[in-house]
C-alpha positions as MATLAB code, in Angstrom:
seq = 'XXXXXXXXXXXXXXXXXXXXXXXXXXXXXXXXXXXXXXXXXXXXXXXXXXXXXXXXXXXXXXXXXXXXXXXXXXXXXXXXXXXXXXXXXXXXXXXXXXXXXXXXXXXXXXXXXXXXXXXXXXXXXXXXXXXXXXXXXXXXXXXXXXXXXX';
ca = [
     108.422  130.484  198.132;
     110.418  133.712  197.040;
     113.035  134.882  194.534;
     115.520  136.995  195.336;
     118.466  138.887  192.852;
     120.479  134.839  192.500;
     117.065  133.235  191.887;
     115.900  135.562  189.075;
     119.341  135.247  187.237;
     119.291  131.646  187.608;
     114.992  131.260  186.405;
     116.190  134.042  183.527;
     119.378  131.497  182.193;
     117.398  128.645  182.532;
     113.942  130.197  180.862;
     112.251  128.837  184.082;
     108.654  130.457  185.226;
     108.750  131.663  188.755;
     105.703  131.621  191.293;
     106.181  132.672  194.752;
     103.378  131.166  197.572;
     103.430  130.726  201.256;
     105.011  127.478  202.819;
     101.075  126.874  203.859;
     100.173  126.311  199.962;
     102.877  123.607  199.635;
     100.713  120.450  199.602;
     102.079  118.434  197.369;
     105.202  116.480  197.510;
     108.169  118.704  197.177;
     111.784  117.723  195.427;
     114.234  120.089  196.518;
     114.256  123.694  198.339;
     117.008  126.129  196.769;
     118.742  128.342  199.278;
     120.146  131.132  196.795;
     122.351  133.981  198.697;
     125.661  135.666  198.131;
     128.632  133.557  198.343;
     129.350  134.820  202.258;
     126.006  134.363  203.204;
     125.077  131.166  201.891;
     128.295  129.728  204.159;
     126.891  130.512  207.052;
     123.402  128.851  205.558;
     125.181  125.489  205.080;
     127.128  126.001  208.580;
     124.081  126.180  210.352;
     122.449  123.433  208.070;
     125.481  121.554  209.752;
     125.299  122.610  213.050;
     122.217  119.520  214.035;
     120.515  116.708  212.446;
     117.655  117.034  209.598;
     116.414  113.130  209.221;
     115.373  112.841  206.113;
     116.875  115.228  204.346;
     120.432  116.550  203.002;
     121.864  119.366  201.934;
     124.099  119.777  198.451;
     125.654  123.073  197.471;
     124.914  123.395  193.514;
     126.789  126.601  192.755;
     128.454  128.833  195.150;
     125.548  131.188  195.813;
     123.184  128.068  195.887;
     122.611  125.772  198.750;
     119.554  122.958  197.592;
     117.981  120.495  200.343;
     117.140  116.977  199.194;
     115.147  114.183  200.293;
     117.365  111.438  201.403;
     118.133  109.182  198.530;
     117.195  111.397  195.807;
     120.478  112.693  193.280;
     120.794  112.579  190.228;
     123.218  109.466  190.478;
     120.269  107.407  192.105;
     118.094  108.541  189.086;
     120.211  107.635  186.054;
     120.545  104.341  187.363;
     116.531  104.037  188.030;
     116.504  104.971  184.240;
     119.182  102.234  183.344;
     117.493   99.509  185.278;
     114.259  100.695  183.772;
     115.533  100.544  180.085;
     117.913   97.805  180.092;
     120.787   99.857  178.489;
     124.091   98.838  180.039;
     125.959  101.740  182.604;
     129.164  101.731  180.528;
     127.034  103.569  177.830;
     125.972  106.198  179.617;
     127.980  108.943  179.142;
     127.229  112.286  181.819;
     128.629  116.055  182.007;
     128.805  117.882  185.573;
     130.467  120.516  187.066;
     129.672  121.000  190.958;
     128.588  119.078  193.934;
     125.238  118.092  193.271;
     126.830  116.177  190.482;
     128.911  113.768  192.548;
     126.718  111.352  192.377;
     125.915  111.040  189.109;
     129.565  111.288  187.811;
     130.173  108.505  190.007;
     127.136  106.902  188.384;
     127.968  107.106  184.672;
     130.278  105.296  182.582;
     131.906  107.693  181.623;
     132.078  111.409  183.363;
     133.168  114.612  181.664;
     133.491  117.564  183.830;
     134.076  121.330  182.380;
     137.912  123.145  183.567;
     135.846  125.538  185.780;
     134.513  123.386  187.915;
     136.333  122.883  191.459;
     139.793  120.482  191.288;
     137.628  117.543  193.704;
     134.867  117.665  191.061;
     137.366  118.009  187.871;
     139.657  114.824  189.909;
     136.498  112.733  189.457;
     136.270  112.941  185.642;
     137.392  110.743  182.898;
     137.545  113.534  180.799;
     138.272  117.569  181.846;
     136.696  119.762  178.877;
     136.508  123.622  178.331;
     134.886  125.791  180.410;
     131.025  125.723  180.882;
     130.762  129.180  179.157;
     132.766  128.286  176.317;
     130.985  125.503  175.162;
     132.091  122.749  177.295;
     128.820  120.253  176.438;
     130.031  120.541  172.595;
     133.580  119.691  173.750;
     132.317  116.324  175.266;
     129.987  115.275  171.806;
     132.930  116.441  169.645;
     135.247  113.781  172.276;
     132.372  111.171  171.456;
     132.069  111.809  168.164;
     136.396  111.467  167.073;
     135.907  108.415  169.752;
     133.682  105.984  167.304;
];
């Protein structure tokens, strides 16, 4: 609906187009609102988001200044195994990389999980494999791991 200062950065790294429109225009259906605030602020975001019930919804922080609300049911755990039982191709061979809590799922998902050293200890305890940090080339870690592993 708007960007502020955490939402630019984050369009900017990811090359991501931004258009900002009323709620009203939002007539399709939607799959996720981002909550993006400084660290401080976004707490007391996902303390009130705790404070009473949303049905049909959840909320998942995704990076400490980021707070992203979910239909119920949808991760990214839920769809890597909708691709697996679409395809055929067994779990054990799919091989993920994730670094904060929106990721639980799908690390749980996978065969085999990789997480990067900077993410938090919970999320690095949940890996098969802990690889450099995320700025330092942490995906290349994991296909280099992959690749000495055949």
């Amino acid at each position: 609906m708007r960007a502020n200062q955490y939402v630019r950065a984050h369009l900017g790294n990811e090359n991501l187009p931004c258009v900002e429109i009323d709620a009203g225009e939002i007539t399709d259906h939607w799959c996720k609102a981002l909550f993006a605030a400084d660290p401080e602020t976004k707490l007391k975001i996902q303390a009130f988001t705790e404070f009473f019930a949303h049905p049909g919804v959840r909320f998942v922080q995704s990076e400490k200044c980021f707070l992203e609300m979910l239909p119920e049911g949808v991760d990214k755990g839920s769809g890597l195994l909708e691709i697996l039982r679409q395809t055929g191709l067994p779990r054990e061979n799919l091989v993920v990389i994730g670094d904060y809590y929106n990721d639980v799922e799908m690390l749980h998902a996978a065969g085999f999980a990789a997480v990067p050293s900077n993410a938090p200890q919970d999320i690095r305890q949940m890996a098969d494999l802990v690889v450099g940090d995320c700025r330092d080339g942490a995906v290349a870690d994991l296909i280099e791991y992959l690749e000495r592993a055949e």
